[in-house]
C-alpha positions in Angstrom: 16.7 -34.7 -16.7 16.0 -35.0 -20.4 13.4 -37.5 -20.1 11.6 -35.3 -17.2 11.3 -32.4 -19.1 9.6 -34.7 -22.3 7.5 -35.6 -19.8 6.7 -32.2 -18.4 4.1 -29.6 -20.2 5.5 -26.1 -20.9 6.0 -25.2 -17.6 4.7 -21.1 -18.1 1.1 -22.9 -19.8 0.9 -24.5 -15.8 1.7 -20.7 -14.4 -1.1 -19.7 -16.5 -3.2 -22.5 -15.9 -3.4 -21.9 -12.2 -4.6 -18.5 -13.1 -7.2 -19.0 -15.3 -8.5 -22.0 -13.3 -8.4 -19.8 -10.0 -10.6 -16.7 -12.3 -12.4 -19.4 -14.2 -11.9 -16.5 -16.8 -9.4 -16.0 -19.5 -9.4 -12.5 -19.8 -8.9 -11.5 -15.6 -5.8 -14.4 -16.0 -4.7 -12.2 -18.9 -4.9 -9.3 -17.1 -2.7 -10.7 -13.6 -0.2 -12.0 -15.8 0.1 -8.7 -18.0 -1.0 -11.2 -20.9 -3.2 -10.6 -23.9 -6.4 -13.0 -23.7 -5.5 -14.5 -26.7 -1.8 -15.4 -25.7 -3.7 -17.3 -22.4 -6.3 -19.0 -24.5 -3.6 -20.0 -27.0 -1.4 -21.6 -23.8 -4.5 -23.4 -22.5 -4.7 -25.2 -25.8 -0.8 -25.8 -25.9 -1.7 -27.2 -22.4 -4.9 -29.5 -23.1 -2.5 -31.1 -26.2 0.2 -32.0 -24.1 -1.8 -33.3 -21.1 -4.3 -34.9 -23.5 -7.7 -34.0 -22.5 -9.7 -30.6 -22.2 -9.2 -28.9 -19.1 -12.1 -26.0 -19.4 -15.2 -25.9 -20.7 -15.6 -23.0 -23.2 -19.1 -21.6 -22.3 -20.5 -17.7 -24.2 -18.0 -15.5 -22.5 -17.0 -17.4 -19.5 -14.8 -20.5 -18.9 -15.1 -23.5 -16.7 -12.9 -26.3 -15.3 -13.5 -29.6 -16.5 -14.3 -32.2 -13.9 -10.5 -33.3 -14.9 -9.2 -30.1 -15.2 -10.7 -29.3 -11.7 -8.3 -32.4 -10.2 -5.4 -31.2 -12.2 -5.7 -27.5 -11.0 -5.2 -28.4 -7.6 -2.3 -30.8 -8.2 -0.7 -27.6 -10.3 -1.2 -25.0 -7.2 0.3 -27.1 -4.6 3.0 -27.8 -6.9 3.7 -24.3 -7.9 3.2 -22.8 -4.4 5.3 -25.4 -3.0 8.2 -24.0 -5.4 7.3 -20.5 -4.1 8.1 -21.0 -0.9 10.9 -22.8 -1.3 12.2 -20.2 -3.5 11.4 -17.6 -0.7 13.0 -20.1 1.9 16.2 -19.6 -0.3 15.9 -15.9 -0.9 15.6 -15.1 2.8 18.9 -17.6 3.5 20.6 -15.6 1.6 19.7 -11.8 2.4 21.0 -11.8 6.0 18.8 -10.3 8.1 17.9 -6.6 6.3 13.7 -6.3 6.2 12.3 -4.3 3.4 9.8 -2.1 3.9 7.7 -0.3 1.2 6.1 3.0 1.7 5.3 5.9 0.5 7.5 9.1 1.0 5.3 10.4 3.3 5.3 7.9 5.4 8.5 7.4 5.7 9.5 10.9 5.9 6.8 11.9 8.5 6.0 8.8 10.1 9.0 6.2 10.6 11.8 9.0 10.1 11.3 10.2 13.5 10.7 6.5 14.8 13.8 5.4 13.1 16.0 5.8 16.4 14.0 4.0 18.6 13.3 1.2 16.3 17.0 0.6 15.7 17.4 0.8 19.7 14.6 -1.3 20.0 16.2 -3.8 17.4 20.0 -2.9 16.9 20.1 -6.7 15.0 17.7 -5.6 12.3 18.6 -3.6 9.1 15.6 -2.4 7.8 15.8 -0.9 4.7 12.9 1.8 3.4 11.6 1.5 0.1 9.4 4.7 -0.9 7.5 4.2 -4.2 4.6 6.1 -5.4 2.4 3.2 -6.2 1.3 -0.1 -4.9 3.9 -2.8 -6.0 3.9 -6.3 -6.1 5.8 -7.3 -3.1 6.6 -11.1 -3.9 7.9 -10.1 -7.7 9.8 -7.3 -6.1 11.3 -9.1 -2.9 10.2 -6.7 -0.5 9.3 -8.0 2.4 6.1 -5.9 3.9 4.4 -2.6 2.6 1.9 -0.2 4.3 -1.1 -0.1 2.5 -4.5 1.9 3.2 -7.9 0.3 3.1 -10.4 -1.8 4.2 -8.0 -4.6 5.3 -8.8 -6.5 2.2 -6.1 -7.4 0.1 -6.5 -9.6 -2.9 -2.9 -11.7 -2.6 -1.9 -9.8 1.0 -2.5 -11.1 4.3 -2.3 -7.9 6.7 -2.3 -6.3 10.2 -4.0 -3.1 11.0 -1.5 -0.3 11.8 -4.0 2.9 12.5 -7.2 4.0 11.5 -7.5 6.8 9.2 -8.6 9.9 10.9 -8.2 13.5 8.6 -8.0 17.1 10.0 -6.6 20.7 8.3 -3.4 21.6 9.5 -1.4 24.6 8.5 1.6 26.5 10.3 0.9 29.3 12.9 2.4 31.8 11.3 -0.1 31.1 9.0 -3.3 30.8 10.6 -2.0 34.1 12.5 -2.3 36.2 9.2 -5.4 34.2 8.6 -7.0 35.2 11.4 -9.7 32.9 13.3 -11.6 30.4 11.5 -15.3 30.9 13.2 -17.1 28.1 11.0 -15.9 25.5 8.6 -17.4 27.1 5.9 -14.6 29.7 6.3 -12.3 27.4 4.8 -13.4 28.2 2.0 -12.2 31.1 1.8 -8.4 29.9 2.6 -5.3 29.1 0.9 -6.0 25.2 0.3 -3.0 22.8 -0.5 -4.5 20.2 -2.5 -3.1 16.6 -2.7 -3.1 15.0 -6.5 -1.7 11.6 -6.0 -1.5 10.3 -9.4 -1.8 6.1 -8.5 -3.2 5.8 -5.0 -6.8 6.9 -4.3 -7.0 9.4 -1.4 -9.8 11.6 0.0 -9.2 15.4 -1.4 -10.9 18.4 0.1 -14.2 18.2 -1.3 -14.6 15.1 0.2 -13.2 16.0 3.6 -15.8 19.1 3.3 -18.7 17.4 2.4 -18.2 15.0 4.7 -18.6 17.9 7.4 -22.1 18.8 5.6 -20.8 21.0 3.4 -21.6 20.6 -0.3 -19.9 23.4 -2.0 -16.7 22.7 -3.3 -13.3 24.5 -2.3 -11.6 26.7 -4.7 -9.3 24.2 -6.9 -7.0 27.4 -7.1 -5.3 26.6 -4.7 -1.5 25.1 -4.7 -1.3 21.3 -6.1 0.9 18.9 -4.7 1.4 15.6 -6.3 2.8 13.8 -3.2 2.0 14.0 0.2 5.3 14.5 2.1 5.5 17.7 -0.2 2.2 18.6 1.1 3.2 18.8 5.3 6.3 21.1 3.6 4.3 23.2 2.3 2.1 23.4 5.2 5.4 23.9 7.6 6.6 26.4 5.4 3.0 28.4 5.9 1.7 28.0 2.3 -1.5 27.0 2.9 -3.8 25.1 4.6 -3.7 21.0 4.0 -5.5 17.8 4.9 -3.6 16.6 7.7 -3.4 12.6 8.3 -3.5 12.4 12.2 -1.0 9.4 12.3 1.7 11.3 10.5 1.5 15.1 11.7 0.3 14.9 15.3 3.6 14.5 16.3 4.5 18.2 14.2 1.3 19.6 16.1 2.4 18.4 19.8 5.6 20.4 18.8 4.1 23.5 17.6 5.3 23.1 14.1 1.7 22.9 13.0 -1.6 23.6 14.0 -5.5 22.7 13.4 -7.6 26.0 12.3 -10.7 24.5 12.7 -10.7 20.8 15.6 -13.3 19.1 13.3 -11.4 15.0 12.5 -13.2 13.1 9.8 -12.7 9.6 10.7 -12.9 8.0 7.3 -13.6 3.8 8.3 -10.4 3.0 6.4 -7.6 2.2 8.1 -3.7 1.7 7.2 -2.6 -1.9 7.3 0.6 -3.7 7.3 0.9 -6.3 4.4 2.7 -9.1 3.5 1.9 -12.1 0.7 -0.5 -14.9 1.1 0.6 -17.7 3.2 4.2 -16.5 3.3 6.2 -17.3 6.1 7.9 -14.4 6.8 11.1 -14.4 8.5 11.6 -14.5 12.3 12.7 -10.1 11.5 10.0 -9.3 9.4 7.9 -10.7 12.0 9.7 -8.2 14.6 9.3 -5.3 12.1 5.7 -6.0 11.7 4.7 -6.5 15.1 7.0 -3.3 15.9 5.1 -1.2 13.3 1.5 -2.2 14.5 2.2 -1.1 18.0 2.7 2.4 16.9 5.6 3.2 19.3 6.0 7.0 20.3 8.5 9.4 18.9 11.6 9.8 21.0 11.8 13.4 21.9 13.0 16.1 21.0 12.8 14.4 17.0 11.9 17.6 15.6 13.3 21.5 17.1 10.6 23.4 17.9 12.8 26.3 16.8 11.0 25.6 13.1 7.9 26.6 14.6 9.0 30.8 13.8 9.8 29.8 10.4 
């Protein structure tokens, strides 16, 4: 074992090396790996001296593999991704059969909550375990085991599976639309109680958008309340505090029931979607397959999941 590891360069120069061969740039490696440029460049050159020859070509501001660094970067990936999934082979052998599944707290409190029944009838062999985080996380660092994500279905690192696409529409209780009064036009919004959502890491559409969108340019009043995550938004909505954006996929279910209502039937249909993802050229195991393909069918909630006795509230 000795003489294999004389004969071995410092194995984190190779996990860099893959990076910056796979950028061709220093500074984007630097940024994946939460490195300084200068700690990559200095591990290529720690590199090049143990492997004897110059793997890039330093060119003004960019970098470039050597005809022999090109050869050795592939022999490095396959190596390296062939200890990944080994490693992952190993990790699943030993974590039963519980799939994690990353989310945000809206989504799990106002989409899978009410699903959780029938997917553990559906599935009584599979624990499946809800992680709610407020920003995207790196799944294969982290051990989950799939996320929902929203976008275009593009995910650098993600292979995915489209869930539902993203369709917006205001939403607010009846008891408060009912002091309200009706909303003729959309520009009478305006003139409402908004509930704004202010999520601090993931990008989502606010009002203004939504509004302009409908062909209105003006912006809403930005007195309004302020919510910072999205599950506290549909509360404060139930609990008639204003009017909110309301994501189709996660409170049609509170409409059906009469626990919420649309003041104005104008849906933006955005051309994102929401995806279910999982890393690049993982295997995943036979439950997260079952959990996946559950998910992307978008199974109806058992009823009653909610009592409509909220709706006087």
């Amino acid at each position: 074992m000795n003489l294999l590891r004389m004969q071995l360069p410092p194995l984190n120069a190779l996990v860099v090396f893959e990076a910056a061969g796979r950028f061709a740039s220093f500074t984007k490696a630097a940024q994946e790996l939460n490195m300084t440029q200068a700690a990559v460049s200095y591990a290529m050159k720690q590199l090049e001296a143990a492997v004897g020859t110059a793997l890039f070509r330093r060119e003004h501001q960019r970098v470039k593999l050597t005809e022999e660094g090109r050869r050795y970067h592939q022999d490095v990936t396959l190596a390296l991704e062939h200890i990944r999934r080994s490693t992952e082979t190993v990790r699943r052998s030993q974590g039963g059969t519980h799939v994690t599944l990353s989310c945000s707290t809206a989504f799990a409190s106002w989409w899978m909550l009410p699903r959780l029944s029938l997917f553990r009838q559906d599935n009584p062999g599979i624990d499946l375990r809800l992680q709610t985080t407020d920003k995207d996380i790196d799944l294969g660092a982290e051990g989950v085991s799939l996320a929902i994500r929203r976008g275009d279905g593009r995910y650098p690192g993600y292979d995915s599976v489209m869930m539902v696409d993203e369709a917006i529409i205001p939403i607010c209780s009846p008891a408060y639309l009912e002091r309200a009064g009706t909303l003729a036009t959309l520009a009478d919004l305006l003139k409402q109680r908004l509930i704004h959502l202010d999520e601090p890491f993931r990008p989502r559409p606010s009002w203004t958008d939504y509004l302009r969108a409908m062909g209105i340019a003006k912006a809403p009043d930005e007195a309004g309340l302020h919510l910072n995550d999205y599950a506290l938004v549909v509360g404060a909505a139930l609990e008639g505090q204003g009017i909110a954006l309301g994501w189709r996929h996660q409170t049609d279910h509170l409409v059906a029931r009469g626990l919420l209502t649309h003041p104005v039937d104008r849906p933006w249909v955005t051309g994102l979607s929401f995806h279910i993802v999982w890393p690049h050229g993982v295997n995943l195991a036979p439950e997260a397959e079952i959990v996946r393909d559950w998910l992307a069918g978008n199974p109806p909630i058992p009823a009653p999941a909610w009592p409509t006795s909220l709706a006087a509230r």
